[in-house]
C-alpha positions in Angstrom: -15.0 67.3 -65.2 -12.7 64.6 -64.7 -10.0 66.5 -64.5 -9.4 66.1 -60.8 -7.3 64.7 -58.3 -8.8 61.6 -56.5 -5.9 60.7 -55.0 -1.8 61.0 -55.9 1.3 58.8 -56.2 4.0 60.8 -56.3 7.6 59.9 -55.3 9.3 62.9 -54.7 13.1 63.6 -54.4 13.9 63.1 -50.7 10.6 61.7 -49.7 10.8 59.6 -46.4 6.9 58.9 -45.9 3.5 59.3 -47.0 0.1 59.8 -45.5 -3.6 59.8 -47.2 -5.9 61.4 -45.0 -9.5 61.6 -46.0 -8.8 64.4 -48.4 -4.7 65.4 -48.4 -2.2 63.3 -49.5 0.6 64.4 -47.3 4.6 63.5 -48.0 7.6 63.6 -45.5 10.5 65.3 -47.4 13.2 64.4 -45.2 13.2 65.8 -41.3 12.1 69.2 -42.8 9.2 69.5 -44.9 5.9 68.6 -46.1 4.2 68.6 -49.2 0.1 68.6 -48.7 -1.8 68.0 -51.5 -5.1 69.8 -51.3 -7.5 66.4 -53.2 -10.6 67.3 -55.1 -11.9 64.3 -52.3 -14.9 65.5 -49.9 -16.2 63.8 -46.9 -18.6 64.1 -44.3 -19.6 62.4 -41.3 -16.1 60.9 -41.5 -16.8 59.4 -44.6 -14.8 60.2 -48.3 -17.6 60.2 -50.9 -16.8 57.8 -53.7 -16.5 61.0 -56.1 -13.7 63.8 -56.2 -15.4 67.4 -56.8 -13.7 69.2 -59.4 -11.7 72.2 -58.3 -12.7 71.7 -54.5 -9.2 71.0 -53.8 -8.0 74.4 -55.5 -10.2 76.4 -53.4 -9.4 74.8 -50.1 -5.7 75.5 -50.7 -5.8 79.1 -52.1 -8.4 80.0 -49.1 -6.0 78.4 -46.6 -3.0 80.2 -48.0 -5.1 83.4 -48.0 -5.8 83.4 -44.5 -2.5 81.9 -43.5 -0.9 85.1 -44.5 -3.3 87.2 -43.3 -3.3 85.7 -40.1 1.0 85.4 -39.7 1.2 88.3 -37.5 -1.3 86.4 -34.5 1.4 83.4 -34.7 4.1 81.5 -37.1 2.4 79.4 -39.5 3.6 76.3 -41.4 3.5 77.3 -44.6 7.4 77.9 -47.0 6.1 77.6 -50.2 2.1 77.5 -52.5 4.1 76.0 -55.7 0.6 75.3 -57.1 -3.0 75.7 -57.0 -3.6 72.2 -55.3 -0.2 72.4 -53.2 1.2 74.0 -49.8 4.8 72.8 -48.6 5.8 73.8 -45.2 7.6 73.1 -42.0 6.8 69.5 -40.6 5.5 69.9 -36.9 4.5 67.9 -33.9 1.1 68.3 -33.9 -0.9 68.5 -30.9 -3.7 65.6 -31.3 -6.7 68.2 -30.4 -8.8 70.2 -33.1 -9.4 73.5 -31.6 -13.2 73.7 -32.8 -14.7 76.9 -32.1 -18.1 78.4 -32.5 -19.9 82.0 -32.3 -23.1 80.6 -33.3 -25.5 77.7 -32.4 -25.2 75.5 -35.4 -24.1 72.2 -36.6 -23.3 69.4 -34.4 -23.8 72.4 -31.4 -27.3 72.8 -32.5 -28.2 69.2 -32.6 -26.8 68.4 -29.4 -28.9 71.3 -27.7 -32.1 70.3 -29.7 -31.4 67.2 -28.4 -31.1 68.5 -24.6 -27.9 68.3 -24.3 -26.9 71.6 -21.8 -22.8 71.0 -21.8 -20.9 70.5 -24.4 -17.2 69.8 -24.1 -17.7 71.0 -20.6 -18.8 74.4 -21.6 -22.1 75.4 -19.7 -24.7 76.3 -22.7 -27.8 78.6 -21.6 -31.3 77.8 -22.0 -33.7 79.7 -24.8 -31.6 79.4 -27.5 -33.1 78.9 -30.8 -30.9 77.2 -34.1 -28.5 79.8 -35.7 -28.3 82.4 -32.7 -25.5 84.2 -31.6 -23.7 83.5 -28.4 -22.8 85.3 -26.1 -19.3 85.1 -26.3 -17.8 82.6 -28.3 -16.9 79.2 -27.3 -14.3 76.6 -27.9 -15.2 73.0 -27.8 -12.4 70.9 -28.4 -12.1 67.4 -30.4 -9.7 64.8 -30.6 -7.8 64.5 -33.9 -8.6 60.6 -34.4 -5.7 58.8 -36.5 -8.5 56.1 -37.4 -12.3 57.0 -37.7 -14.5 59.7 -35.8 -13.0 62.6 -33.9 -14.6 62.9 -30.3 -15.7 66.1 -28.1 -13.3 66.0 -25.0 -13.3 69.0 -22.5 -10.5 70.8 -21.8 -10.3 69.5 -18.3 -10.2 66.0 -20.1 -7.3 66.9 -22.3 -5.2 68.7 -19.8 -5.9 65.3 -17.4 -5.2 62.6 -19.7 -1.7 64.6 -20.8 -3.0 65.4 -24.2 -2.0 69.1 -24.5 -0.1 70.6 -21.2 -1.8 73.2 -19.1 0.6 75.6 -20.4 0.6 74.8 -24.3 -3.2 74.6 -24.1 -4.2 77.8 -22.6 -2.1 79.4 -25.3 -3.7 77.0 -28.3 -6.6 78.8 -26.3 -5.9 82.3 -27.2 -4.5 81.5 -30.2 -8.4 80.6 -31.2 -9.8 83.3 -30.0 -7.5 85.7 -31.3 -7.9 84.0 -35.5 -11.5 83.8 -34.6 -11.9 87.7 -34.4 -9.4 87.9 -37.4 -11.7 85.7 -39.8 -14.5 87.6 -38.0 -13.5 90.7 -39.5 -12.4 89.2 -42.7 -15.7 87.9 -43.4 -17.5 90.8 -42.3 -16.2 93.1 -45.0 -17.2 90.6 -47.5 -21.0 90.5 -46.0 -20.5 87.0 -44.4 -20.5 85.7 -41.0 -18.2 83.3 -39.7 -20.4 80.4 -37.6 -17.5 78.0 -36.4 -14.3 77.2 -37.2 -11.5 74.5 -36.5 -7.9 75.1 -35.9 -5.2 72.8 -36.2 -1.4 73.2 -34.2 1.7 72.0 -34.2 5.0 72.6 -32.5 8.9 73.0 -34.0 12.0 73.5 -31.8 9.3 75.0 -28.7 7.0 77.4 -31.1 3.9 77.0 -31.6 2.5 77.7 -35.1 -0.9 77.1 -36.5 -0.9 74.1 -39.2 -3.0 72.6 -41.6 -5.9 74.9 -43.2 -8.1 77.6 -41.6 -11.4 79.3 -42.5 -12.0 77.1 -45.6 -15.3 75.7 -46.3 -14.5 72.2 -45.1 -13.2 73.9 -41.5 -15.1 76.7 -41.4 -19.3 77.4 -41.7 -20.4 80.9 -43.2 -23.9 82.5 -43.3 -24.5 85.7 -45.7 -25.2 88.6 -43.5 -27.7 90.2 -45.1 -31.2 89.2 -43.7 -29.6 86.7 -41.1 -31.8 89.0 -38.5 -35.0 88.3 -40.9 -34.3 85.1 -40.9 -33.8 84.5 -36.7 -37.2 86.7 -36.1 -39.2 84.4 -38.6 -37.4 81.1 -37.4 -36.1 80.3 -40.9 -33.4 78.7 -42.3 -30.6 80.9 -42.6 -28.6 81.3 -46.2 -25.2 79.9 -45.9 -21.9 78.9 -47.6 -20.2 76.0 -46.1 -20.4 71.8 -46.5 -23.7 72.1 -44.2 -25.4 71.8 -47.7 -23.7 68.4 -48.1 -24.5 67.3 -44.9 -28.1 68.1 -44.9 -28.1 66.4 -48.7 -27.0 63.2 -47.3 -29.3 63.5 -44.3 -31.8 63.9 -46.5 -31.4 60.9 -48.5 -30.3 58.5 -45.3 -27.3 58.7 -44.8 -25.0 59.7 -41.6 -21.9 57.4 -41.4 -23.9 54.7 -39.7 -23.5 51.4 -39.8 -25.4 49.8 -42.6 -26.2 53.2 -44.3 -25.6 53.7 -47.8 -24.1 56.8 -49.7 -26.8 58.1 -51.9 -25.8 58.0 -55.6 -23.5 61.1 -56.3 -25.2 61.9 -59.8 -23.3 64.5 -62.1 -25.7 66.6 -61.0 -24.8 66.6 -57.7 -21.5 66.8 -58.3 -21.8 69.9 -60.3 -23.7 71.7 -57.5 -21.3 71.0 -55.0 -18.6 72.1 -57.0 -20.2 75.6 -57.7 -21.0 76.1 -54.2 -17.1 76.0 -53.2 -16.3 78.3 -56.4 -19.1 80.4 -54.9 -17.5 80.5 -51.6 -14.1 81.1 -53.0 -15.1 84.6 -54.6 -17.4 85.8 -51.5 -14.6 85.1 -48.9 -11.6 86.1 -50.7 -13.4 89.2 -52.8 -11.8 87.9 -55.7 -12.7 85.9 -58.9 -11.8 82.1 -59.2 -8.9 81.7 -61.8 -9.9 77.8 -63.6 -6.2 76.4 -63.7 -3.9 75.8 -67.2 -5.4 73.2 -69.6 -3.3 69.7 -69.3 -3.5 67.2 -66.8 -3.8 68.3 -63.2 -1.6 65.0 -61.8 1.5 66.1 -63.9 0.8 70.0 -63.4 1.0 69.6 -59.6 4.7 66.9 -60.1 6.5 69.2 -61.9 5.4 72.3 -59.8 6.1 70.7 -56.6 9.7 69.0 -57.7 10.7 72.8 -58.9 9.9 74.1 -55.0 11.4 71.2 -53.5 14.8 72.3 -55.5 14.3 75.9 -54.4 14.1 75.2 -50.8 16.7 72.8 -50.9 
């Protein structure tokens, strides 16, 4: 269990910078590339957890890579090489400083905002009746800002276009970009018996092309019910059965905590840790139909150096 990767400090062969975010480690390799490494670090609430969950960073990069290829023929994506379970390497982009949040479903931070009487969010016009978990609809996007430092904000896409954020032009394609991988993972998930909630996308631009960056439809961007019994579960006003880091959300809700000030982290017990872990295994299998491969014994640190200095020779 202790196995994992909390955080790197590698110094690869033309590496020009380095960026920890709260759960990649990302390095510049010269004007081209990048090398994300895929941490076994969770957050929530904008907060890293003091303890890495084994194998979490595994399953966020092989579910990213899945649906990057399967999503290549709606728009270029970053990715040149997976050297690694942990690891993506791709083309470095200008990224566009908006997360393209959208949603199908009236959940998460949507739900508590209309529970709490909020009507508009993001600008988008929300219908009265609805109850936690139903449908929309249509789907609807409601945008954040990709904060360097601290907590992303809602902005409406008036907002962005006004303040120069994203152009008219650029946006309303980032627009049907959304759409467009929303219905993809849609259908993905279908055929597995799941239901995509919401979803964030992430793009960047290279030499005037748009292509999508980062990771899509994992369970740190993404929120999945089972479909069987989600009707049940509406008509009787219960919770419905999901796979996504909801659970870990709702845990620290639970026991206090919500990335306010003077809040405490609740004591992540091996327990807990455990759990957490199994539920992103469990997730793995149901979204991708196929059975989690535990990586090579030896440490994971010099496993992921070697495999990424071997890619950075091939694409150079």
């Amino acid at each position: 269990m202790n196995n994992t990767i909390k955080e790197t400090n590698f110094n690869f062969k033309g590496q020009t910078a380095f960026y920890r975010g709260k759960v990649r480690d990302v390095y510049s390799i010269g004007s081209d590339y990048l090398v994300m490494v895929a941490s076994d670090r969770i957050s929530a609430f904008d907060v890293v957890l003091p303890k890495p969950i084994p194998f979490k960073g595994q399953v966020l990069n092989q579910i990213a890579s899945k649906f990057l290829s399967a999503t290549a023929d709606i728009l270029p994506n970053w990715v040149a090489s997976v050297p690694d379970p942990n690891v993506t390497i791709g083309k470095k982009c200008e990224p566009f400083k908006v997360e393209m949040v959208i949603r199908g479903y009236v959940s998460g931070h949507l739900w508590r905002t209309y529970r709490d009487g909020g009507r508009v969010l993001c600008g988008v016009e929300l219908p009265e009746g609805l109850k936690e978990n139903d449908k929309l609809p249509t789907p609807i996007i409601t945008p954040s800002t990709k904060a360097d430092v601290g907590h992303d904000e809602d902005i409406s896409r008036a907002d962005i276009i006004a303040r120069g954020i994203v152009s008219e032009e650029d946006y309303s394609q980032l627009e049907k970009f959304a759409h467009a991988l929303y219905q993809r993972g849609t259908e993905i998930a279908a055929e597995r018996g799941l239901i995509l909630v919401d979803t964030k996308y992430e793009f960047g631009k290279k030499d005037g092309q748009i292509y999508l960056i980062d990771e899509i439809h994992t369970p740190d961007s993404s929120r999945y019910f089972y479909a069987e019994g989600y009707a049940e579960r509406q008509e009787k006003g219960e919770p419905q059965k999901q796979l996504s880091k909801e659970f870990v959300r709702q845990w620290l809700i639970e026991n206090g905590f919500q990335g306010k000030e003077g809040q405490k982290v609740p004591e992540m017990t091996e327990e807990i840790v455990k759990s957490i872990s199994e539920r992103y295994i469990e997730l793995y299998e149901h979204i991708t139909g196929e059975k989690f491969h535990y990586p090579e014994e030896g440490h994971v640190l010099d496993r992921v150096e070697k495999n990424v200095a071997k890619a950075l020779e091939e694409l150079n």
